[in-house]
C-alpha positions as CSV (number, residue, x, y, z in Angstrom):
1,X,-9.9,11.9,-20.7
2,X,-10.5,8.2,-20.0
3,X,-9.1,6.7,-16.8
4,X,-5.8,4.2,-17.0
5,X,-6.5,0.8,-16.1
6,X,-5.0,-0.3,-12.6
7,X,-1.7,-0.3,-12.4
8,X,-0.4,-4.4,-12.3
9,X,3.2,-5.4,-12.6
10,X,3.5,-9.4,-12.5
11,X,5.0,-10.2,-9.0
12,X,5.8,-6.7,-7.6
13,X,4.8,-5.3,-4.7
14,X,2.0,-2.6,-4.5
15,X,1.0,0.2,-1.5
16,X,-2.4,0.4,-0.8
17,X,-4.3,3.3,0.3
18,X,-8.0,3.2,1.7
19,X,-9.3,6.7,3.0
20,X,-12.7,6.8,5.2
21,X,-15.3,9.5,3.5
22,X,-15.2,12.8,4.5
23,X,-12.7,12.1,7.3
24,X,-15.1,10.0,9.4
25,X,-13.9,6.9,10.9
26,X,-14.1,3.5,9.5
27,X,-13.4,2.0,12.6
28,X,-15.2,2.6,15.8
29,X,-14.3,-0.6,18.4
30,X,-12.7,-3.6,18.8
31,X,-14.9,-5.8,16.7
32,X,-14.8,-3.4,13.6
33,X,-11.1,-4.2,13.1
34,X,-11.5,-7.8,13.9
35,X,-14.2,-8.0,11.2
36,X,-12.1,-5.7,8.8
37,X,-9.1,-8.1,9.4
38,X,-11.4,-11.2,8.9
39,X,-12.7,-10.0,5.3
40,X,-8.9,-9.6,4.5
41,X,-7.7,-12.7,5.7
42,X,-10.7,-14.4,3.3
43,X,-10.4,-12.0,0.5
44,X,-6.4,-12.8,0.4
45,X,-6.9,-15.9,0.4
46,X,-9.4,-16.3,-2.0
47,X,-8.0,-13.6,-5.3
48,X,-4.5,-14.7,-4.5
49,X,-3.2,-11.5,-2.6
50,X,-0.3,-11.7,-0.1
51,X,-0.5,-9.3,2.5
52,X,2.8,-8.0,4.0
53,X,2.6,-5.4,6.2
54,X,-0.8,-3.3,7.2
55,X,-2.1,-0.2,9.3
56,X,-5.8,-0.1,10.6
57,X,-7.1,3.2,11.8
58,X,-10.0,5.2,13.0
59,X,-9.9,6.6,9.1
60,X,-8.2,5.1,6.8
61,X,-6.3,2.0,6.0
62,X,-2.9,1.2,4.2
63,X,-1.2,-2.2,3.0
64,X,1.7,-3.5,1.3
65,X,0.6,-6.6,-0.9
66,X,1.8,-8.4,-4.1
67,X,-1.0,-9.2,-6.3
68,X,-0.8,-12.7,-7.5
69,X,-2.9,-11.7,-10.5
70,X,-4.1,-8.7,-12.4
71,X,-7.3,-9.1,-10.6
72,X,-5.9,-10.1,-7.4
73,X,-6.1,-6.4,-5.8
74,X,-9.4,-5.2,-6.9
75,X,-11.3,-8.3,-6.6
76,X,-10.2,-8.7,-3.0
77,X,-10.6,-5.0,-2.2
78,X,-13.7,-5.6,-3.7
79,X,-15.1,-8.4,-1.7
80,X,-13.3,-6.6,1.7
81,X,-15.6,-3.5,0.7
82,X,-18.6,-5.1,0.3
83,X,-19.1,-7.2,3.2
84,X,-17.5,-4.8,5.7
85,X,-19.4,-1.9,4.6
86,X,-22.7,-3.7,4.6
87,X,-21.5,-4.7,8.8
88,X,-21.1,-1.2,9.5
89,X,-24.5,0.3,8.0
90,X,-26.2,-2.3,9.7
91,X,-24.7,-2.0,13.5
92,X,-24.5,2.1,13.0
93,X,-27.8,2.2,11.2
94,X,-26.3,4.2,8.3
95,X,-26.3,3.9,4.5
96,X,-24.2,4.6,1.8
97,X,-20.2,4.1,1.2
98,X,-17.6,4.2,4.1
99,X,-14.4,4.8,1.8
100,X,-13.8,8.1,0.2
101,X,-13.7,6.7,-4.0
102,X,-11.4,4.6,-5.2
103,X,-8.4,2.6,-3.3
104,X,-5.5,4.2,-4.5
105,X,-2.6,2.1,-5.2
106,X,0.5,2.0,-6.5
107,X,3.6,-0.4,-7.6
108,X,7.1,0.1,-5.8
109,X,10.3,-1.5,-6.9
110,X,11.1,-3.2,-4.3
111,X,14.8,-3.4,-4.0
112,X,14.9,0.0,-3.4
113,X,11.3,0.6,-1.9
114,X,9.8,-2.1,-0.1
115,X,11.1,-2.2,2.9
116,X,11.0,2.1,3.1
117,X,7.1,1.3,2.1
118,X,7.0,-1.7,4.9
119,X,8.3,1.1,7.8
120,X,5.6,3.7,6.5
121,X,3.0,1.9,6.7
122,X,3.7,0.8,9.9
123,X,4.4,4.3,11.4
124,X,1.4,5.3,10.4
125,X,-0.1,5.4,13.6
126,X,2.3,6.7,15.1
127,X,2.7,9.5,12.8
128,X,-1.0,10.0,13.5
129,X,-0.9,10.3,17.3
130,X,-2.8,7.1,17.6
131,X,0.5,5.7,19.9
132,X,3.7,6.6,21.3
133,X,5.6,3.4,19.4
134,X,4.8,1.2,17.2
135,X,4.5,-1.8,18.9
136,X,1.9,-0.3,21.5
137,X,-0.6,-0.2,18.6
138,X,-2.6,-3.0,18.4
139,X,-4.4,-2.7,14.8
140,X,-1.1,-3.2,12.4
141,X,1.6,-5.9,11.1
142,X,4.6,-4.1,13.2
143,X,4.1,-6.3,16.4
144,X,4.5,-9.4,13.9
145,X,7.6,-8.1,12.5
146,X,9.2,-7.9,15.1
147,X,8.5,-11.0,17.2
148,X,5.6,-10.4,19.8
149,X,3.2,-12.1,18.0
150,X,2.4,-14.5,14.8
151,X,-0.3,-12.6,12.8
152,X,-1.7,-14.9,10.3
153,X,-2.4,-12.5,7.7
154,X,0.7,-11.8,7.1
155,X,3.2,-13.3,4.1
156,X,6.6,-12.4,5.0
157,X,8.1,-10.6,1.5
158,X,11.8,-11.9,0.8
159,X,13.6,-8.8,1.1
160,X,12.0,-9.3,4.7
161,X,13.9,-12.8,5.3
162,X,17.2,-11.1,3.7
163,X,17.2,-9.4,7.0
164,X,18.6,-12.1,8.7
165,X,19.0,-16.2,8.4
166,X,16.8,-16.8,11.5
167,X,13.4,-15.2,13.1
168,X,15.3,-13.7,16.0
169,X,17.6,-11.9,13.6
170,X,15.2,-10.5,10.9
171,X,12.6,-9.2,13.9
172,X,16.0,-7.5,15.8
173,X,17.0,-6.2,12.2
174,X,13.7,-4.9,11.6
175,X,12.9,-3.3,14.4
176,X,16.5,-1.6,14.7
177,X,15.5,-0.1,11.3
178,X,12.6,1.0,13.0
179,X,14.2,3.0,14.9
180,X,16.0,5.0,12.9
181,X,14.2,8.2,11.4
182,X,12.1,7.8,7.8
183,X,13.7,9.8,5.2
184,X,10.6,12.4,4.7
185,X,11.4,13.1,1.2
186,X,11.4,9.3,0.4
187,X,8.3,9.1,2.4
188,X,6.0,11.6,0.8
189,X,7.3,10.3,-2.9
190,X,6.0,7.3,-1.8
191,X,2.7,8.4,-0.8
192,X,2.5,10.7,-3.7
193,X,2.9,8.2,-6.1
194,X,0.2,6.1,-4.4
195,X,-2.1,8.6,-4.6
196,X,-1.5,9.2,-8.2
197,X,-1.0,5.8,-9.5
198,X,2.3,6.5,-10.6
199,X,5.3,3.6,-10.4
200,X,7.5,4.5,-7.8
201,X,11.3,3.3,-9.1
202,X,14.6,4.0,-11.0
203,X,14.4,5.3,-14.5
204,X,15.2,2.0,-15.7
205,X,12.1,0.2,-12.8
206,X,9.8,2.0,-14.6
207,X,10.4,1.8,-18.3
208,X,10.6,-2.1,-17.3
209,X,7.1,-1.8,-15.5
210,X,5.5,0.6,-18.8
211,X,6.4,-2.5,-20.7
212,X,5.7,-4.8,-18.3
213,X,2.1,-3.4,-17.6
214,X,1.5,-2.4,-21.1
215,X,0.5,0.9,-20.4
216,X,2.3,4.5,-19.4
217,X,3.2,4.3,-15.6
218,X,4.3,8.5,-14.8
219,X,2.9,11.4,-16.1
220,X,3.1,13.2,-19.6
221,X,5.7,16.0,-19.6
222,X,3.8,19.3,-18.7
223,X,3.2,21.7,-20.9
224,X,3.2,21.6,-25.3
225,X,6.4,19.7,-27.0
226,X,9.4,22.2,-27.8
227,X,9.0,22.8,-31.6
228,X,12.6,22.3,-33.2
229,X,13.5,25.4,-35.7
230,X,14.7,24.2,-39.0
231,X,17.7,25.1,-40.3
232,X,17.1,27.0,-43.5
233,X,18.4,25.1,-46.4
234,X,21.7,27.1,-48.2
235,X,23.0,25.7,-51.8
């Protein structure tokens, strides 16, 4: 079966995840996430990709972005790959790919999604052990959100700004929604659907997004089509 193209929906956000191979890390020190955050800053800026929110660690990587263009997101995940990779083979005299595959991405509707998506990715290393809050990790957007420092890679999303009508008010907003707990089932459909490639919205999001993408954005029903029995024809 041939693959679907990537999934692009003019102007909506997307959730990216990048997975080390085999579960080794990606990232050993200090300057391997400075580089890595380097090559994003350049890509972004040069395919048109806005960055909102991102997680570096030891394995993998995750953003939220909003692709300017439909080549916006692979170009610049392109470009990211090939001249970090190349860094790391060369320092750790290795060879070969870093990334297990593909990316996997996804796009999200965002009035009901982003700022869910925005909190997930943020956790993330948390979640993973890597630090006892959020703000104590170093190698993510969450210390920008919420006011203790002015990360340059990051475009703040609208629904970000709706938090509040001034900086002091959209950090406190933010990371008071921080602090309450993620909705787990929300949580893993989002990071199903990334994995899959599948648009992650209402009924109504993602008939707009099929059209919108010009292509099927869910999966096929399981299983064969219900034959319908004919009613036999009485005179």
């Amino acid at each position: 079966m041939a693959r679907l193209a990537r999934l692009y929906v003019p102007d909506q956000p997307q959730h990216v995840i990048l997975r080390g191979l085999d579960q080794q890390p990606a990232f050993v020190d200090d300057q391997d996430y400075e580089l890595f955050i380097d090559c994003l800053k350049a890509a972004s800026r040069d395919h048109h990709l806005s960055i909102h929110a991102y997680a570096l660690m030891p394995g993998a990587v995750q953003l939220l972005v909003t692709p300017t263009e439909e080549s916006s997101l692979p170009k610049a995940m392109q470009a990211v790959g090939r001249r970090y990779v190349a860094h790391f083979n060369r320092r750790y005299a290795r060879r070969g790919t870093l990334w297990e595959g593909r990316y996997r991405a996804t796009v999200i509707e965002g009035e009901r999604y982003f700022l869910l998506a925005s909190r997930v990715v943020e956790m993330c290393p948390v979640r993973a052990q890597l630090a006892t809050a959020p703000e104590d990790y170093r190698w993510s957007s969450y210390r920008h959100h919420i006011g203790l420092t002015l990360d340059s890679l990051i475009t703040d999303h609208p629904l970000y700004w709706s938090l509040g009508n001034t900086p002091f008010e959209r950090q406190r907003a933010y990371r008071e929604l921080c602090e309450q707990p993620l909705d787990e089932r929300e949580a893993s459909q989002l990071q199903q659907a990334t994995l899959k490639g599948w648009v992650l919205g209402s009924d109504t999001y993602r008939e707009w997004a099929a059209r919108a993408a010009n292509r099927r954005v869910s999966p096929l029903p399981r299983g064969r089509p219900r034959k319908v029995r004919e009613t036999p024809h009485t005179q």
